[in-house]
C-alpha positions in Angstrom: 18.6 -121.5 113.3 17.3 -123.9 111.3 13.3 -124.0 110.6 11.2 -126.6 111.6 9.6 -128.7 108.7 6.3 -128.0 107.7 3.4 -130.9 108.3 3.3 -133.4 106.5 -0.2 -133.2 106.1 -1.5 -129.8 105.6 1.9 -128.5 104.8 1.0 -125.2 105.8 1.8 -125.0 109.9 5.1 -126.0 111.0 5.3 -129.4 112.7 3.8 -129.3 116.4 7.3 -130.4 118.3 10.8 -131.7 117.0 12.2 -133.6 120.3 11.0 -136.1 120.0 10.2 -135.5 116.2 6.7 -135.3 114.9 6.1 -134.9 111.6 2.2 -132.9 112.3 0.9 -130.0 113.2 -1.6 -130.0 116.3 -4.6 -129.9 114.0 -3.2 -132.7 111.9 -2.0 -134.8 114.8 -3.6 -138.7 114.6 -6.7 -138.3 116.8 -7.3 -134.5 116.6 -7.4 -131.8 115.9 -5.9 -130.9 119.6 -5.3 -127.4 121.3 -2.4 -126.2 120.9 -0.5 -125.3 124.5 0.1 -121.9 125.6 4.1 -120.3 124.4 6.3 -121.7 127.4 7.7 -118.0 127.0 5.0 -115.5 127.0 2.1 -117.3 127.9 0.1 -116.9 124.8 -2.8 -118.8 124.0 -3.0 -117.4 119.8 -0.5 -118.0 117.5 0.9 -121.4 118.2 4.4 -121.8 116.3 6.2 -125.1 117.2 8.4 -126.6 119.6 6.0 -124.9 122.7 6.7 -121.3 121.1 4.4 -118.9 119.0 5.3 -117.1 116.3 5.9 -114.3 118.0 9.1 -116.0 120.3 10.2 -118.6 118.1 13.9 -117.4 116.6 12.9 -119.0 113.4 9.5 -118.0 112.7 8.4 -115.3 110.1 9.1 -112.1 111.4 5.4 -110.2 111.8 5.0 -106.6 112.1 3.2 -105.6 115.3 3.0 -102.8 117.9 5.5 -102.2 120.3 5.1 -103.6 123.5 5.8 -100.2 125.5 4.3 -97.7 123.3 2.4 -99.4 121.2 3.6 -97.9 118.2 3.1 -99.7 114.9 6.3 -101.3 113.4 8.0 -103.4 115.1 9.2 -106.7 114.6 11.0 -109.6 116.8 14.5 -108.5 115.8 14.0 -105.7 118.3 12.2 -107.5 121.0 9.5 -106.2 119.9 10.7 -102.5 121.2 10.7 -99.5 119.1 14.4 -97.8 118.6 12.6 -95.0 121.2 11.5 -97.3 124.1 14.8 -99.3 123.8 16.9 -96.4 124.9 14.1 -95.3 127.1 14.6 -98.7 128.9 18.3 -98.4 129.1 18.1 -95.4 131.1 14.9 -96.2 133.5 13.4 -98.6 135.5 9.9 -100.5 135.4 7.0 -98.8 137.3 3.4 -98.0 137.4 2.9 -95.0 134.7 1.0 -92.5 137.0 -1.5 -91.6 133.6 -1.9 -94.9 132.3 -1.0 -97.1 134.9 0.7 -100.0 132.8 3.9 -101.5 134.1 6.6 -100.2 132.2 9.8 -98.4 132.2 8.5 -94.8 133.6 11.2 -91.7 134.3 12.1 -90.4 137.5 8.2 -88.4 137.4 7.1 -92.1 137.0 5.6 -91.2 133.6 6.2 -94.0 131.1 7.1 -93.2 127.5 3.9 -93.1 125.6 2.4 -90.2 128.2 5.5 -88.6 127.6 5.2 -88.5 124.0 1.6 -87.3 123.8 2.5 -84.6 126.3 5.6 -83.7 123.7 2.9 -83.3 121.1 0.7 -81.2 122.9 3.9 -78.8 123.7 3.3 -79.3 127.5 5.5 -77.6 128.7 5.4 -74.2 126.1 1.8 -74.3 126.6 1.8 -74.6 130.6 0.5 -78.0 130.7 1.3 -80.5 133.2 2.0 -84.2 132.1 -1.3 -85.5 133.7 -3.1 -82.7 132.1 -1.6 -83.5 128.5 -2.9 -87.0 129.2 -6.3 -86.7 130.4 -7.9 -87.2 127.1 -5.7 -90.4 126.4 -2.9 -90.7 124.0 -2.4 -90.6 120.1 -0.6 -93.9 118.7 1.8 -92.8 116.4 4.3 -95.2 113.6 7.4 -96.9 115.4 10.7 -95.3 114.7 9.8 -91.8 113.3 10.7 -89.7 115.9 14.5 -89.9 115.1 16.6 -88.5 112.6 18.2 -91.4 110.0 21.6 -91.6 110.2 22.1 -90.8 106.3 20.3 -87.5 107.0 22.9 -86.3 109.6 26.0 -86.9 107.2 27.1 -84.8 104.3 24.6 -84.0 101.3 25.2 -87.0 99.9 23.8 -89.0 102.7 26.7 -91.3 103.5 28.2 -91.9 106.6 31.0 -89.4 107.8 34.2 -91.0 108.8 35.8 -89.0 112.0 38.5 -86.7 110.5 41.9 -86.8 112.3 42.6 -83.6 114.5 46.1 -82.0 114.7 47.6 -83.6 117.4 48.6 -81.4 120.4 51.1 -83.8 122.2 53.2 -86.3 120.6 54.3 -88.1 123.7 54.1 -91.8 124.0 51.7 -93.1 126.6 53.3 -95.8 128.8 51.4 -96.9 132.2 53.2 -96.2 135.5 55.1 -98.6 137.4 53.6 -98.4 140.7 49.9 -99.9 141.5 47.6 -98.4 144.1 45.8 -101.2 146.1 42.4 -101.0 147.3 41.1 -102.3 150.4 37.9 -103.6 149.5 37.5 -104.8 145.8 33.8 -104.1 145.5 31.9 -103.8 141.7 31.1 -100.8 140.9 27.2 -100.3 139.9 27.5 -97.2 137.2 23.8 -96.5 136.8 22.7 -94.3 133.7 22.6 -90.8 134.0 25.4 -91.1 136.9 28.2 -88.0 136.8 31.3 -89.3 137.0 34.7 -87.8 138.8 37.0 -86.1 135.2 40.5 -87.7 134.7 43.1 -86.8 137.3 46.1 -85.9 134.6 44.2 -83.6 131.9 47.6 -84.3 129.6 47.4 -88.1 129.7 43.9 -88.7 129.4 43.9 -86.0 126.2 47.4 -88.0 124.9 45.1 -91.3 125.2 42.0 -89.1 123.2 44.3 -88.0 120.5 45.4 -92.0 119.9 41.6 -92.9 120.0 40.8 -90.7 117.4 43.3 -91.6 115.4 42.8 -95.0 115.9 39.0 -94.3 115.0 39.8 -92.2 111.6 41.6 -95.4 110.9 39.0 -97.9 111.7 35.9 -96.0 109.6 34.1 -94.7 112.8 31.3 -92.9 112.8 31.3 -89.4 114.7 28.8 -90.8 117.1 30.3 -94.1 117.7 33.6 -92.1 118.1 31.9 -89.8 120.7 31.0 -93.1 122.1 34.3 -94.1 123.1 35.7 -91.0 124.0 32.8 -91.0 127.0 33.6 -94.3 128.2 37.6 -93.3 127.9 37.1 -90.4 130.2 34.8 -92.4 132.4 37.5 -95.4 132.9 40.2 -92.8 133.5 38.0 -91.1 136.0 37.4 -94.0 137.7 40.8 -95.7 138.3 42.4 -96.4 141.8 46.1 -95.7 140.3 45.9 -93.1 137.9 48.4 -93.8 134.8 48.1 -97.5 135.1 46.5 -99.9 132.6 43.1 -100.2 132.3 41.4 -102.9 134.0 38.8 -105.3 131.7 36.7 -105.0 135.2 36.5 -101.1 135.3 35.2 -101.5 131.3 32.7 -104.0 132.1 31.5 -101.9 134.8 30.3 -99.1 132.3 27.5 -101.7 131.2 25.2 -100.9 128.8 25.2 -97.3 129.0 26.5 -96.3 125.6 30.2 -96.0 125.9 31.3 -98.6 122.9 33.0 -100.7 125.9 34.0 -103.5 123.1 35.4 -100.9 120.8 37.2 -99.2 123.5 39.1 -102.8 124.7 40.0 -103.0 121.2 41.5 -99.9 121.1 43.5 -100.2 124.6 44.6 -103.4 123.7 46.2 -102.3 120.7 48.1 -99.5 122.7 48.8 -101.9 125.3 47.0 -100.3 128.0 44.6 -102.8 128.7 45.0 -105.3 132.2 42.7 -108.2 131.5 42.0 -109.0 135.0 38.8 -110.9 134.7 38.3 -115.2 135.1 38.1 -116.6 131.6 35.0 -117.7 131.3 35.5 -121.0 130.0 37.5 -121.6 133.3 33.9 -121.0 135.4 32.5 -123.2 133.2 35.5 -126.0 134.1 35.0 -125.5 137.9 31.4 -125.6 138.2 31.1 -128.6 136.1 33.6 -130.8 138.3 32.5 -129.6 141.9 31.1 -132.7 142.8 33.8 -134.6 141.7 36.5 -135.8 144.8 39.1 -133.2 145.4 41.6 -135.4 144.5 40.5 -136.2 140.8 39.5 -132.6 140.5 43.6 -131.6 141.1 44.2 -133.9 138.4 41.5 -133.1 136.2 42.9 -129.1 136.8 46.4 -130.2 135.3 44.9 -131.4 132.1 42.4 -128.4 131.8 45.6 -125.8 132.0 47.6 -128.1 129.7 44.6 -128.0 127.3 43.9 -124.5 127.4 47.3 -122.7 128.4 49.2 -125.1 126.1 52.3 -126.6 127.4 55.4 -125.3 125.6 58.4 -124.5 128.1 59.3 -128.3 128.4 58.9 -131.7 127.3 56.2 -133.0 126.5 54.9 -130.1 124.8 51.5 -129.0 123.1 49.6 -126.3 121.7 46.9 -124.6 123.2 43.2 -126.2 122.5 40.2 -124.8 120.7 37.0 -123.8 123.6 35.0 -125.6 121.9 37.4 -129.0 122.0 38.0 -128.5 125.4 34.0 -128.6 126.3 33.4 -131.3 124.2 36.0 -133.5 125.5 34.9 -132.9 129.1 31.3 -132.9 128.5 32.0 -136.6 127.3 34.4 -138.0 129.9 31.5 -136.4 133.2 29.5 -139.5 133.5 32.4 -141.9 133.3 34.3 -139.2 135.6 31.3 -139.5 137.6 30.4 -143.3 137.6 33.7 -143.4 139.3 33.4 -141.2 141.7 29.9 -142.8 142.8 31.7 -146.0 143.4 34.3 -144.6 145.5 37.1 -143.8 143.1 39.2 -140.9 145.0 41.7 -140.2 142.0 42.5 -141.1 138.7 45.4 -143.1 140.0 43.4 -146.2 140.9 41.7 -146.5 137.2 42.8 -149.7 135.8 42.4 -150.5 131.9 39.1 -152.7 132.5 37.5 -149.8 133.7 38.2 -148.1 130.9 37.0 -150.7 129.1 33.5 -151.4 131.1 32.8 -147.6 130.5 33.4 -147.5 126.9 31.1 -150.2 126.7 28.7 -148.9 129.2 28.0 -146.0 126.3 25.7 -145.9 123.6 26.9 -147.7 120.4 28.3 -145.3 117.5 29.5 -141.8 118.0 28.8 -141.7 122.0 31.2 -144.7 122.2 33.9 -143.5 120.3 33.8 -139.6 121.8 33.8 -141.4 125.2 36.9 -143.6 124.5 38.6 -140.1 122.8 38.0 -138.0 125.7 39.4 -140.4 128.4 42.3 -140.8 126.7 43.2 -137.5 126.2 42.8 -136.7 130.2 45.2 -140.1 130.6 47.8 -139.3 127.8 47.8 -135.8 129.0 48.2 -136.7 132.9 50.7 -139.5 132.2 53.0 -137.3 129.8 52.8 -134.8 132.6 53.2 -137.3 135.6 50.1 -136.7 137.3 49.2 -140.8 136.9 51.8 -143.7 136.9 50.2 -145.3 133.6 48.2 -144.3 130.9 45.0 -147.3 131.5 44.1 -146.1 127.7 47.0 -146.9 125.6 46.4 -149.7 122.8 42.6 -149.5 123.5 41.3 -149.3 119.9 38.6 -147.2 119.4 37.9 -147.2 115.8 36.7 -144.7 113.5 34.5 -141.8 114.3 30.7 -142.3 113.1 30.1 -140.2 110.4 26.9 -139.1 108.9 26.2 -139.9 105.0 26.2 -136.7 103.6 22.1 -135.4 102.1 21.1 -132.9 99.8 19.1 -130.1 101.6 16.3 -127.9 101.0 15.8 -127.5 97.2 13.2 -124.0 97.8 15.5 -123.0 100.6 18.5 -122.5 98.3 16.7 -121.0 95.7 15.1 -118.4 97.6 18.2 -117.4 99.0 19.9 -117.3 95.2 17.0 -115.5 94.2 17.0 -113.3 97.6 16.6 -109.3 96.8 19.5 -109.0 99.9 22.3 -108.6 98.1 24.6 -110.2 101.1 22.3 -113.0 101.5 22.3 -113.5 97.5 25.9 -113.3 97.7 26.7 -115.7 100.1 24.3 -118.4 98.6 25.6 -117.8 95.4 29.3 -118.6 96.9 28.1 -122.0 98.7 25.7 -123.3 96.1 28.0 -122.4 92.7 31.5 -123.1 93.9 30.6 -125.0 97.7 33.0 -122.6 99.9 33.1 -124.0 103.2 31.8 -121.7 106.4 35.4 -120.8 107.4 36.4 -119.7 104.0 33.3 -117.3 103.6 34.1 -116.0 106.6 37.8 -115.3 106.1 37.5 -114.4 102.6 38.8 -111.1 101.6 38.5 -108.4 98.9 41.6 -109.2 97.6 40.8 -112.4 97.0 38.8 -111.8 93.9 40.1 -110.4 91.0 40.5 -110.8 87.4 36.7 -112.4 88.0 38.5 -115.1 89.5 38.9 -116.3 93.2 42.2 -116.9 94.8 41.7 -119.2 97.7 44.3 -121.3 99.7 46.9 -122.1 96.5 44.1 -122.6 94.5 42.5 -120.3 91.4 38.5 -121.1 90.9 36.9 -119.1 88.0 33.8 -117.4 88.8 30.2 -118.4 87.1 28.5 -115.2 85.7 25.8 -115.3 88.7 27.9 -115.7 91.4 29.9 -112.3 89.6 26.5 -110.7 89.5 25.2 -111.1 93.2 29.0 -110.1 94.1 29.1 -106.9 91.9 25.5 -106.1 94.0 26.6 -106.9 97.5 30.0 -104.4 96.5 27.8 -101.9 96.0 25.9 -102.6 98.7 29.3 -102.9 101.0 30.8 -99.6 99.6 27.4 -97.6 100.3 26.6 -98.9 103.7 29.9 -99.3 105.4 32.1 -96.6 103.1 35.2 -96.1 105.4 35.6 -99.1 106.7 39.3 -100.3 107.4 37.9 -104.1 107.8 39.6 -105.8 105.0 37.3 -108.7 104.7 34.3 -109.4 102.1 31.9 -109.8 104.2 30.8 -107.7 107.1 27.8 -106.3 109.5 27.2 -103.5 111.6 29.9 -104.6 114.3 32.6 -106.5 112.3 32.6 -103.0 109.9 34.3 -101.3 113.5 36.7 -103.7 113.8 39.5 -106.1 111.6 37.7 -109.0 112.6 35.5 -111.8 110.0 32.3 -112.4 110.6 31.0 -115.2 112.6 29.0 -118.7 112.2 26.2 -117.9 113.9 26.2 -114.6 111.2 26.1 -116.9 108.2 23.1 -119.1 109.2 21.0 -115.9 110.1 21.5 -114.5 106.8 21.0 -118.1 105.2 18.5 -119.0 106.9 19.7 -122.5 106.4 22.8 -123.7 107.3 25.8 -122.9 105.1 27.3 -126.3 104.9 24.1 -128.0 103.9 24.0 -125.9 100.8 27.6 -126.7 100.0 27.3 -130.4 100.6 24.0 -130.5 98.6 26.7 -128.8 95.5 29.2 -131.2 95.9 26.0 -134.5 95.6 25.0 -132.7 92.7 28.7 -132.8 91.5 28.8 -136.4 92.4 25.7 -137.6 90.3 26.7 -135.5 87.8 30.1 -137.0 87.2 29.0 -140.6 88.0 31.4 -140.2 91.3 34.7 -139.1 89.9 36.8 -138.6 92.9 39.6 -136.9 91.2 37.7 -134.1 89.7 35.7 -133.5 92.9 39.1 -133.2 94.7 40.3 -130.4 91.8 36.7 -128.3 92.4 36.6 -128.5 95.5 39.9 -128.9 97.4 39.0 -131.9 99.0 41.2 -134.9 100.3 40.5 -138.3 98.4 39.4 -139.6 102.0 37.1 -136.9 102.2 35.6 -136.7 98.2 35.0 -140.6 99.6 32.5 -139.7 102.1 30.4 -138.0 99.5 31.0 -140.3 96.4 29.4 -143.2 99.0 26.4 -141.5 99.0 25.6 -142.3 95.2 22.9 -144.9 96.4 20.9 -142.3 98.5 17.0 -142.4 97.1 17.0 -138.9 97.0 20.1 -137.9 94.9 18.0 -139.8 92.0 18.7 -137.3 89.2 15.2 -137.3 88.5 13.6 -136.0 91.6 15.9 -132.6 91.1 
């Protein structure tokens, strides 16, 4: 997430709100200074931020060090919730109470004793010294520095202090697992609520389930697991098996869900079962929750019709004429989030089915929308559900066809945040330095970063799509760190891409947006369009050489060449 802008004024606080913008803080406001309001999500009345957050709750303020909110032990930051690596396992496994020493409302364990009593009891040896808990805490309790009650990982490994990949065992049985035929059905299908701490039935055939161990630890020697994250995943494998109505069969998504949080790598394990082909994906795509709850209170005729365009869209159509690939989530939500107020305009003036839309209503509702990129997203996602329904039969006519709609509005691409870029450059993370050094030298765009492999550089060169780009000598040396960086951290790792975290290192998967942004701490396609304006004053808008650096179409070098009159890509203010 992006920050907000500082004030304009003092340029010291962030700007009060940004919908609708402001461009002060609340003590620089015109006719102030004014009192801040309290954080809309904790209340506070101190430490105002912007946008009706403090600092504290805002996902883009400066991460402060304070005490944790159930032990109060110093060290903490927002990244955690504000929790302590202790109290966030202690509030997996138990429920808020009143602490029976301290009486704050916290997560307390089944003596109702909440986890800083327990601690100071720990310390006094309670239990060695014939103490009770109330007794350890008459006297009150010693604070103590977050996160130093618990052996780092490095430390448990080998004496050099890197992670331990599992080691393959000798397998005992070399039979293939295939699921049974049959199905056992259940009367009532009720969710299962697996608490913590719960003992679960052991697998009804003590050969398959230890067939099915033998392939998951093999599949986690493979993979770079960690012993513990392996141990993980052997739990939650046993608990599933355990738990299944038809013992043998695939493994249903459901029964994995219902695990929860309760330390069984659930995600790791459908990885795994999918890969063996034990794995029955039984649960409602999201996205099609989304769909019906959107167009409830549409008539039940249009919302048949709208159904056959939302399987064509997402399903794909490919077994006859006219036929289509499957659609992006993301398309498919934009394209309906723009045709519901038409849809429903309709629908408030009696319209039963898309039938009895005519080409003038199309018309009056493409008008009816705000001028620019509302308009033209409007017009493109009614004709998509009318090309879609009349290629399928669903409408006699497509009311849409030969409606022009024009080009798309497009933004005129700016330069962005000149100290924002350089910090990250000059960053002492090597991934963040890395990545910045990627955008800003040789303007990669977000889906190439993410893809990119380790393959892909060599010779201190980088081979991307056809093309060969020669590295600049700081981009080598941020990439030489974050290597080192990747090799020490994550050392068995099978993922075969450059860059990884914590989860992607598990699993064969790139990283995602959302990833690059946090690391950034800008968006990564603002730095590369700020490289490729530079590129444009610098060359006086040659269109053929910012095709050749940057792999871009002449269409698209266009967009950027017409931004040459822009006041702030005068040469002399960079």
């Amino acid at each position: 997430m992006r920050p907000p802008k500082p004030c304009s004024v003092c340029r010291t606080n962030a700007v009060a709100f940004t919908n609708p913008r402001v461009d002060f803080c609340y003590q620089c406001l015109p006719g102030g200074p004014f009192t801040p309001p309290p954080c809309r999500a904790c209340a506070a009345t101190d430490g105002y931020y912007s946008a009706g957050l403090c600092g504290r709750c805002h996902p883009a303020a400066p991460q402060h060090v304070t005490s944790c909110k159930h032990c109060l032990g110093w060290g903490v930051t927002r990244h955690t919730k504000y929790l302590c690596w202790g109290c966030v396992n202690w509030r997996t496994k138990n429920n808020y109470g009143s602490c029976t020493s301290c009486r704050r409302h916290v997560p307390v364990d089944e003596r109702q004793f909440c986890r800083l009593c327990w601690r100071q009891a720990a310390m006094l040896r309670w239990s060695r010294n014939g103490l009770s808990l109330a007794e350890a805490n008459k006297d009150g309790q010693q604070l103590f520095i977050a996160n130093m009650f618990s052996t780092p990982l490095a430390a448990r490994g080998s004496a050099s202090r890197t992670p331990r990949a599992v080691k393959p065992r000798a397998r005992i049985t070399a039979s293939p697992v295939r699921p049974v035929a049959h199905e056992q059905l259940v009367l009532f299908d009720a969710r299962r609520s697996l608490r913590p701490g719960l003992v679960l039935p052991p697998p009804p055939d003590p050969h398959a389930a230890q067939a099915l161990t033998e392939l998951l630890e093999d599949h986690a020697a493979r993979r770079g697991w960690s012993p513990s994250t392996c141990k993980k995943a052997r739990s939650g494998l046993n608990a599933v098996l355990g738990l299944q109505d038809t013992p043998g069969a695939r493994i249903k998504t459901s029964l994995i869900r219902d695990l929860g949080p309760t330390g069984r790598a659930t995600r790791l394990l459908r990885e795994f079962l999918t890969g063996i082909d034990m794995l029955d994906d039984d649960l409602t795509p999201a996205l099609q929750t989304w769909f019906a709850d959107k167009v409830t209170d549409l008539p039940a005729q249009m919302r048949a019709e709208l159904q056959v365009w939302f399987d064509v869209l997402f399903h794909g159509h490919k077994t006859s004429a006219p036929r289509s690939r499957a659609r992006t989530q993301s398309t498919i939500r934009h394209k309906l989030n723009a045709a519901l107020p038409t849809l429903h305009t309709w629908a408030g003036d009696g319209y039963e089915s898309l039938r009895e839309i005519t080409r003038q209503h199309v018309l009056d509702a493409i008008a009816t929308a705000d001028e620019g990129r509302p308009r033209y997203l409007t017009g493109s996602a009614l004709r998509s559900i009318f090309h879609t329904l009349k290629g399928h039969k669903v409408v006699f006519r497509d009311p849409t066809l030969h409606i022009k709609l024009g080009a798309p509005h497009t933004r005129t691409p700016e330069p962005a945040d000149f100290d924002t870029i350089r910090e990250a450059l000059h960053s002492t993370e090597p991934t963040r330095a890395a990545l910045a050094a990627l955008l800003a030298f040789h303007a990669l765009t977000p889906g190439q970063l993410r893809n990119l492999k380790i393959t892909d550089i060599r010779d201190r060169r980088l081979h991307l799509d056809g093309r060969v780009i020669p590295l600049a000598e700081p981009v080598l040396i941020r990439l030489s760190a974050y290597l080192d960086h990747r090799t020490a951290t994550w050392p068995n790792t099978a993922n075969p891409h450059l860059f990884i975290h914590r989860r992607t290192a598990l699993e064969l998967k790139p990283v995602g947006g959302r990833w690059l942004a946090l690391q950034l701490g800008t968006a990564a396609r603002g730095i590369r369009t700020d490289r490729i304006l530079n590129e444009v004053v610098a060359t006086g808008g040659d269109i053929k050489r910012i095709c050749v650096l940057f792999g871009l179409t002449p269409s698209g070098a266009v967009l950027y060449t017409a931004a040459l009159s822009h006041p702030e890509l005068d040469p002399g203010l960079r």
